[in-house]
C-alpha positions as CSV (number, residue, x, y, z in Angstrom):
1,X,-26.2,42.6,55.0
2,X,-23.3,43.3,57.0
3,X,-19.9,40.8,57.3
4,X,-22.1,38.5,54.6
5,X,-19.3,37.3,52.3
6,X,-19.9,38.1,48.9
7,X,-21.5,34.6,47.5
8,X,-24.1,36.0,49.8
9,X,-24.5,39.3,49.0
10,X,-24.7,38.4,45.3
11,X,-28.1,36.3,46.3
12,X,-29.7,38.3,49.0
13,X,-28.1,42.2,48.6
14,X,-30.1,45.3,47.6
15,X,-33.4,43.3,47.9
16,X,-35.2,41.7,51.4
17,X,-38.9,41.3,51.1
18,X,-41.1,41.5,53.8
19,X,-44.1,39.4,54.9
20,X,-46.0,38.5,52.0
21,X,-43.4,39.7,49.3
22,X,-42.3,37.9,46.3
23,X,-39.1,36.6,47.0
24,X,-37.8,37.4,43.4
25,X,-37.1,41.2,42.7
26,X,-40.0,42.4,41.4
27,X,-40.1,44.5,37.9
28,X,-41.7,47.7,38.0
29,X,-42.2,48.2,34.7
30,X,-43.8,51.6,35.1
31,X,-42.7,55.4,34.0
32,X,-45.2,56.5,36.7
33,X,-45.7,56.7,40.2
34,X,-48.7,58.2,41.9
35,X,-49.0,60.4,45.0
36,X,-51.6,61.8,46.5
37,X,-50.6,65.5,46.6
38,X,-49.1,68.4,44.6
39,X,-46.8,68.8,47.6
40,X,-45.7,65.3,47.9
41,X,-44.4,65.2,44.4
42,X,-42.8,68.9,45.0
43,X,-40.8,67.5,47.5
44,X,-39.7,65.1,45.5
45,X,-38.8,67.6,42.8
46,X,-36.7,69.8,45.2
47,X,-34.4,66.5,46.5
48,X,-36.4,67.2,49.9
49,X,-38.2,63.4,50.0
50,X,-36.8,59.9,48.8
51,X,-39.5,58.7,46.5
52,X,-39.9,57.5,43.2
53,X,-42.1,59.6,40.2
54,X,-40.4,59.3,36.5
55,X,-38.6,56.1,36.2
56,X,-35.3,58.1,34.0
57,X,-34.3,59.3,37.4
58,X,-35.2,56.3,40.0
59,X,-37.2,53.4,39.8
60,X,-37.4,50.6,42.4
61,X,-35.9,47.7,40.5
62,X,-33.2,49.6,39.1
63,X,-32.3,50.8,42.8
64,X,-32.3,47.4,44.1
65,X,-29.9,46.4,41.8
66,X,-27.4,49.6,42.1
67,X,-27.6,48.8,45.9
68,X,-26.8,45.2,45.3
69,X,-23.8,46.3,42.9
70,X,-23.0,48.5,45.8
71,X,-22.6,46.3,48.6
72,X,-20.6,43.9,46.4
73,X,-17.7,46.5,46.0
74,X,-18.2,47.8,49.6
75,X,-19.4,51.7,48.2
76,X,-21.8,53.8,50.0
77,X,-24.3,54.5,46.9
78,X,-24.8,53.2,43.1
79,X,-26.3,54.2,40.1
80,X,-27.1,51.9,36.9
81,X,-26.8,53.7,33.1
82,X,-27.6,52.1,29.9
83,X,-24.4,50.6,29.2
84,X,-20.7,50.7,30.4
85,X,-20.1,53.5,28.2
86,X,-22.6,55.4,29.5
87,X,-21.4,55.0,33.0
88,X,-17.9,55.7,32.2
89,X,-18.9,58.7,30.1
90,X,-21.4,60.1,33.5
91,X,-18.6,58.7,35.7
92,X,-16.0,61.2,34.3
93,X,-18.9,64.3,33.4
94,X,-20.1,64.0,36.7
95,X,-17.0,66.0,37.9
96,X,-15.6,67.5,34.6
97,X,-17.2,70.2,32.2
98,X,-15.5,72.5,29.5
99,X,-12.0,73.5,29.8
100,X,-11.1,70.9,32.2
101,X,-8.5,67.7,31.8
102,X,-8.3,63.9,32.5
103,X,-5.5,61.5,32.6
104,X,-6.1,58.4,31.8
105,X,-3.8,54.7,31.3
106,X,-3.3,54.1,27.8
107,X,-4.4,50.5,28.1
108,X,-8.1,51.0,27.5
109,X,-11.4,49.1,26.0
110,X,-10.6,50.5,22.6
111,X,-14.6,51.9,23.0
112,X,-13.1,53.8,26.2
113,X,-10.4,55.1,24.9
114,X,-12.5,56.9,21.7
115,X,-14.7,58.2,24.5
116,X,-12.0,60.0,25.7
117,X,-9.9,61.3,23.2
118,X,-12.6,62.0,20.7
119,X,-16.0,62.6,22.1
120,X,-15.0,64.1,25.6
121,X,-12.9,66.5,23.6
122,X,-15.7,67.9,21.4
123,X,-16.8,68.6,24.9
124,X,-14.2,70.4,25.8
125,X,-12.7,67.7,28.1
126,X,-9.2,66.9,26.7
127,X,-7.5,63.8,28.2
128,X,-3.6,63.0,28.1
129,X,-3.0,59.3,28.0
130,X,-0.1,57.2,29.8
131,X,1.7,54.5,30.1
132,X,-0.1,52.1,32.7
133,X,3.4,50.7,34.0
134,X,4.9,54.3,34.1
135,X,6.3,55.5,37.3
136,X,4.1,57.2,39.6
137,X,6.6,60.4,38.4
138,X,6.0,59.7,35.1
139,X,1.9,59.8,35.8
140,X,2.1,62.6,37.4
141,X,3.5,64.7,34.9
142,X,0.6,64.4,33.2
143,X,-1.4,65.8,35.5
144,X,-2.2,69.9,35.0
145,X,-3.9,72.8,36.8
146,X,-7.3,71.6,35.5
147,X,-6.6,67.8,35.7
148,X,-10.3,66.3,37.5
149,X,-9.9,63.0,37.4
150,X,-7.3,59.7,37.2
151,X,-8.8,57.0,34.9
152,X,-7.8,53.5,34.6
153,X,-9.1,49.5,33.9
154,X,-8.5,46.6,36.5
155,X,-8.0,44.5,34.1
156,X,-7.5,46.4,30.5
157,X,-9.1,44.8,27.5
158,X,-7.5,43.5,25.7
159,X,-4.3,44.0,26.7
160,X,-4.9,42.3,30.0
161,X,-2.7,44.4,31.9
162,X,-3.3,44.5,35.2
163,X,-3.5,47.8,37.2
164,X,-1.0,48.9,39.7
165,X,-4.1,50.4,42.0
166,X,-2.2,51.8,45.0
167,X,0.7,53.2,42.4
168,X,-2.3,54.7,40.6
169,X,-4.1,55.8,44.0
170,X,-1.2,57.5,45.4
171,X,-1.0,59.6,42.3
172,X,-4.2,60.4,42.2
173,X,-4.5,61.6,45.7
174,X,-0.9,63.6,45.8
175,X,-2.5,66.1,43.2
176,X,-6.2,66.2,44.7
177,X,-8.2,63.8,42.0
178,X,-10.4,61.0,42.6
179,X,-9.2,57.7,41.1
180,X,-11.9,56.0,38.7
181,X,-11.6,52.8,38.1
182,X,-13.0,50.3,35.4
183,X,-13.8,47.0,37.3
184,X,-15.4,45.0,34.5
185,X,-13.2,42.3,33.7
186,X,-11.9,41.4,38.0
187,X,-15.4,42.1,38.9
188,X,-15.6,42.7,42.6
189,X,-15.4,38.5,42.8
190,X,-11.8,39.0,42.2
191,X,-11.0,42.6,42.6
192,X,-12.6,45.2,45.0
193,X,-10.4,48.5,44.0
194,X,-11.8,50.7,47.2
195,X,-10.0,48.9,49.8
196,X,-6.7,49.7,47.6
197,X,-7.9,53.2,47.3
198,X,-9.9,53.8,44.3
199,X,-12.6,56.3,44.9
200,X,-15.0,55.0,42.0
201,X,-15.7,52.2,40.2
202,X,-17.2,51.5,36.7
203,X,-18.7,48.5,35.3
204,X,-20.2,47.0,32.0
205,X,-22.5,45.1,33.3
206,X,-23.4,43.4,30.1
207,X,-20.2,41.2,30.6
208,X,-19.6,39.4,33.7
209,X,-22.4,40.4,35.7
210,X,-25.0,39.9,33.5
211,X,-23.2,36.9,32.0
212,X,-25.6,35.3,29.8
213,X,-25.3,38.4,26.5
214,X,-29.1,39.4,27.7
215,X,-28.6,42.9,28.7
216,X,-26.8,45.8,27.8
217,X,-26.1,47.9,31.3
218,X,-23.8,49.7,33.5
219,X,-23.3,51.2,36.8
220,X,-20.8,53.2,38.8
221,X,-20.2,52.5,42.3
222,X,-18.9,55.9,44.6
223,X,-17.0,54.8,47.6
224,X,-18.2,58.0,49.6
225,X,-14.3,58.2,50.6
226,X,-13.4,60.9,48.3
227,X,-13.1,64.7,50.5
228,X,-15.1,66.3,47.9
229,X,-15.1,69.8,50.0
230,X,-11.2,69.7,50.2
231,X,-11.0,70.7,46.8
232,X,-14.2,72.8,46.6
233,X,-13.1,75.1,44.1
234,X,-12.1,72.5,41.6
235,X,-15.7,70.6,42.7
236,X,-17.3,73.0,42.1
237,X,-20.9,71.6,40.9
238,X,-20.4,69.1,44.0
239,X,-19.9,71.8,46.6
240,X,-21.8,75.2,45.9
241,X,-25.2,75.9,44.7
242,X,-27.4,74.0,41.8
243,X,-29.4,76.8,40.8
244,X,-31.3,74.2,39.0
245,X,-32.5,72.2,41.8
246,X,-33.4,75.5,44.1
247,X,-29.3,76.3,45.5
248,X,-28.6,72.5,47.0
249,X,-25.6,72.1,47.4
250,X,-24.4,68.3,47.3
251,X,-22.0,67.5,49.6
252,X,-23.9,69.0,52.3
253,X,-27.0,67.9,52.2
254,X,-26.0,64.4,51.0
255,X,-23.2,63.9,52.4
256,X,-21.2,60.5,51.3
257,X,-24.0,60.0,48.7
258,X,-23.1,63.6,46.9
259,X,-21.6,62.2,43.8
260,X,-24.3,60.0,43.1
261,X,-27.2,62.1,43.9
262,X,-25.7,64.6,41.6
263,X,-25.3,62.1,38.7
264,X,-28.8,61.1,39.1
265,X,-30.6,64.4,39.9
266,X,-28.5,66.3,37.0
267,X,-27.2,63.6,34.5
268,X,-29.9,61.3,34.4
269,X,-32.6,64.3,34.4
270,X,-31.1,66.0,31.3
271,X,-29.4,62.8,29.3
272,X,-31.6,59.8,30.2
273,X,-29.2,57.1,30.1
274,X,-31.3,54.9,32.4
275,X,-32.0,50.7,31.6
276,X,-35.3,49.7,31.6
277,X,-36.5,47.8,34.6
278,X,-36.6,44.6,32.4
279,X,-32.7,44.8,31.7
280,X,-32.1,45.0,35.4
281,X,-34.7,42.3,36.6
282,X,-32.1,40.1,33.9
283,X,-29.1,41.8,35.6
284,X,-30.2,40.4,39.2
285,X,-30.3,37.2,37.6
286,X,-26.5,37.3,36.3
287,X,-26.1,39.0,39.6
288,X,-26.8,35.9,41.5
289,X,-24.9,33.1,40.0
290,X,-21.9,35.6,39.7
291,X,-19.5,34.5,42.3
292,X,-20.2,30.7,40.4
293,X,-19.3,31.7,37.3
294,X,-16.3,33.3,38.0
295,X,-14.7,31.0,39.5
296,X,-15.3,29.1,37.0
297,X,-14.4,31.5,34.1
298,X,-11.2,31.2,36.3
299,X,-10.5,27.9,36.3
300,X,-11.3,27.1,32.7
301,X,-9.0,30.1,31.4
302,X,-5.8,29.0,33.6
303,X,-6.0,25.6,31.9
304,X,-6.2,26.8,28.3
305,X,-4.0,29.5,28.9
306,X,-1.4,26.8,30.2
307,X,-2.4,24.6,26.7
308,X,-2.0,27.8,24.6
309,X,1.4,28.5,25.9
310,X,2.8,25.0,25.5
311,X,1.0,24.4,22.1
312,X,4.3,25.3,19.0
313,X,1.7,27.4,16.9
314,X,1.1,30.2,19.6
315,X,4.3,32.7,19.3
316,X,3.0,34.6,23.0
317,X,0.3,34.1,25.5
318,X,-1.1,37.0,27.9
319,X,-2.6,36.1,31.0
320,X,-1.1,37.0,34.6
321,X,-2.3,33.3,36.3
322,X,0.8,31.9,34.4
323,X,4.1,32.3,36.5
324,X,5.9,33.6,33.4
325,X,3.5,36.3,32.5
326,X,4.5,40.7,33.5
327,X,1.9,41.2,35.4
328,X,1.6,37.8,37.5
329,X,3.4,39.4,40.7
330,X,0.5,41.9,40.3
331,X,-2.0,39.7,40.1
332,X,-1.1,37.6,43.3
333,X,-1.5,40.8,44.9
334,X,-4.5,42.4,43.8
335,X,-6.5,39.5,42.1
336,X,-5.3,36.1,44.5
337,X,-8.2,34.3,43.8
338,X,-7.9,34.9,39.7
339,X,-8.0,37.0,37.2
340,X,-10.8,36.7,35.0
341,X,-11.4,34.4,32.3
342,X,-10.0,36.2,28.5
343,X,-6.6,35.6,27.5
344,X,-5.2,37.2,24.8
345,X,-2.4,35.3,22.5
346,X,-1.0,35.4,18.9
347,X,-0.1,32.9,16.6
348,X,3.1,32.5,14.9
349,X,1.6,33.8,11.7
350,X,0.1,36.8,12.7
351,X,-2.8,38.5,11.8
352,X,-3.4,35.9,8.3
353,X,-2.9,32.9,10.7
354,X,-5.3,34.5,13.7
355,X,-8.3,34.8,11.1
356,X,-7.6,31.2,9.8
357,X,-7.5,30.0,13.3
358,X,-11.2,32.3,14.6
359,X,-12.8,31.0,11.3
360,X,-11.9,27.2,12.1
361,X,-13.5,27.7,15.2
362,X,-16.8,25.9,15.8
363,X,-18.1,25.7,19.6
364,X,-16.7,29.1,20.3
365,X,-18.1,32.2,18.9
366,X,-17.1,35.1,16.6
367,X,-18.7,37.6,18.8
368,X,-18.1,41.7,19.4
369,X,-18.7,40.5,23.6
370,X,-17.0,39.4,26.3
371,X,-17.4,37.5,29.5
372,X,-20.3,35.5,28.9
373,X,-21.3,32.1,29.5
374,X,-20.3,30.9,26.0
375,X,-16.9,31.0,24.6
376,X,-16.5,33.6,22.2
377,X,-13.3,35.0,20.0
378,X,-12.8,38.4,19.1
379,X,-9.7,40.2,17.1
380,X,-9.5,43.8,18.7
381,X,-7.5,44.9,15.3
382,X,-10.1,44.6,13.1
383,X,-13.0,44.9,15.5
384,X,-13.0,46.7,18.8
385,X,-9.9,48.8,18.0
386,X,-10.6,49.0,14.6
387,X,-10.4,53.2,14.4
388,X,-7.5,52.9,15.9
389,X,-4.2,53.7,13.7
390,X,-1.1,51.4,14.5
391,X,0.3,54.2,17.1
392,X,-2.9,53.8,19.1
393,X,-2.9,50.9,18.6
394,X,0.5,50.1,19.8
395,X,-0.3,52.6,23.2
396,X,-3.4,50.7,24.0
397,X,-1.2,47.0,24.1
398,X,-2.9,45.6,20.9
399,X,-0.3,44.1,17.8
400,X,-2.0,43.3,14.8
401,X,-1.8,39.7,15.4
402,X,-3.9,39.5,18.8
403,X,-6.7,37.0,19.6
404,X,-8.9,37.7,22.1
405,X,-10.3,34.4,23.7
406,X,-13.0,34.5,26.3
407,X,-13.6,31.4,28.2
408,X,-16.9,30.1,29.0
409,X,-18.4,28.0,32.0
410,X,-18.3,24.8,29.0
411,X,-16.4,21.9,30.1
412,X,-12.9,22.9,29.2
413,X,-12.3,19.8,27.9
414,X,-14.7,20.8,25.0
415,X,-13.0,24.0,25.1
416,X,-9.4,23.0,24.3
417,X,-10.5,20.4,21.9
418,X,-12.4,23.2,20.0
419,X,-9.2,25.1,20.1
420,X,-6.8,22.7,18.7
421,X,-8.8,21.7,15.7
422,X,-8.8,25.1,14.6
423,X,-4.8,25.7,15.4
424,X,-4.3,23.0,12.9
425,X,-5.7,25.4,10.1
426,X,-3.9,28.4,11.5
């Protein structure tokens, strides 16, 4: 699927059935697969054969997918998790182990952000957090001896501020980390972070991709540009023996495809965070129509985002298609085409007024979600930053007041009418 643009690849990537084939994606909806000899499933075992035999490491519907994932942000190999956190949690583990450090922009899914500085921690993983419009000096004085890996969102949610990803690149690669990057909210419609020099890239795909709420999912995408073996010491599960797959060693017997294969052949074998074949069939499906929907996501959102910022009840409006916004000047560079369709605002009576104007609401949802088909409404105070204290809080670019408005593929028409009854009781 070469030079295809990527309307294409989101129909026909990671799948092509032969003579005879179902033209749909098949489910395999098996935990088994048969061979005909002990050694053929040995070989298997020691990383020597591509095949499939225990669906929590590989299964041929889940592959397709990763593949088609793949090709749509231009990376050399995928894998798909059980959710977002999941693949941001193997994304950053994959590398990282006891005693070593991550920095990491404050402006994070608040879900994200508790991975990090909580859990990781009890891992031994501790993670210093800075400002995402910080100098590139300023980043990198965060960085230490042990620092593995440079973490960051596209698009953060909910603050919606938009990543700097050559600033952010540059940083990374000066001290001799990969740069991970969260591409759920651009999607690779909008955004494609490797030809700006991310290394990885995360996704939920429960939002965008999936777009219809039917699947909970995630996948991380390696860009096989990262020099693994430059840094072998600091790499070192990528670069010297697994004794626990019989003394491979990674990067040279997979080459590009090292970080992957190790995330598959060591993370998925000992934590299982694989979706079920059914939950990727869906994902295909999303997978399709995504290139549609985001454009239309797009569209939609820049006209309520222009209502919202005329209308006298809303005190702020953050989205970067208006000229006004911080981050517009980044957005024409990195996301021309649009952002992505939430955009958070406040109301002039703060956090009393923002629950009066969600429980007015009727077309759109009150919804813990994101980037589906359906409008839905969310405030990150008392929801998904909710264990966050007001110092968190404050790092991570959520006030008290915030609303966080997800536009749907409805006609926006219906959209802004269900907004402005609901303003009127705000």
């Amino acid at each position: 699927m070469e030079n295809k643009k990527i309307d294409t690849l989101c129909v026909h990537a990671g799948y092509t059935p032969s003579k005879g084939e179902p033209c749909a994606l098949p489910i395999y909806q098996s935990t088994t697969f048969k061979y005909d000899t002990t050694d053929e499933m040995g070989q298997l075992f020691d990383l020597k054969a591509d095949g499939y035999f225990y669906t929590r490491l590989a299964n041929p519907t889940n592959d397709a997918v990763a593949a088609k994932i793949a090709a749509l942000e231009g990376g050399v190999a995928a894998i798909l998790t059980s959710s977002g956190q999941a693949a941001n949690f193997y994304a950053v583990f994959n590398i990282c182990e006891a005693g070593d450090h991550v920095v990491a922009a404050s402006t994070l899914y608040g879900g994200t952000f508790n991975l990090f500085a909580v859990t990781l921690a009890k891992l031994g993983i501790t993670c210093t957090f800075v400002d995402t419009d910080a100098s590139a000096e300023e980043i990198a004085a965060a960085f230490q001896p042990n620092t593995k890996a440079l973490f960051a969102e596209t698009i953060a949610n909910p603050a919606l501020v938009i990543l700097d990803i050559e600033k952010f690149a540059r940083v990374a690669h000066e001290n001799g980390v990969p740069l991970i990057i969260d591409n759920t909210f651009a999607t690779p419609v909008n955004c494609r972070p490797f030809e700006w020099g991310a290394d990885i890239v995360t996704h939920s795909t429960t939002k965008y991709m999936d777009g219809h709420a039917l699947q909970v999912g995630g996948v991380i995408v390696d860009s096989g540009n990262f020099d693994w073996d430059a840094y072998g010491d600091k790499y070192h599960g990528l670069t010297t023996p697994d004794e626990s797959y019989h003394g491979i060693v990674y990067t040279k017997q997979f080459g590009k495809k090292a970080y992957i294969t190790k995330a598959t052949s060591q993370l998925m074998r000992d934590l299982g965070s694989i979706p079920s074949p059914m939950n990727s069939f869906l994902l295909n499906i999303g997978l399709e129509t995504l290139s549609l929907r985001v454009e239309r996501h797009c569209s939609n959102a820049q006209k309520v985002a222009e209502y919202l910022n005329a209308h006298d009840k809303v005190s702020s409006v953050c989205y970067a298609g208006l000229p006004g916004d911080k981050y517009y000047d980044l957005a024409q560079k990195y996301l021309p085409n649009g952002t992505c369709g939430v955009i958070s605002f406040e109301l002039n009576g703060g956090r009393d007024a923002a629950i009066r104007f969600m429980d007015s609401l009727d077309m759109a949802n009150i919804a813990t979600h994101v980037a589906a088909s359906k409008t839905m409404v969310l405030h990150p105070a008392s929801h998904t930053h909710r264990q966050m204290n007001d110092e968190q809080l404050a790092e991570a670019g959520v006030s008290p007041g915030m609303i966080r408005l997800s536009i749907g593929i409805e006609h926006v028409d219906d959209i802004i009418a269900d907004l402005e009854k609901a303003l009127k009781n705000a």
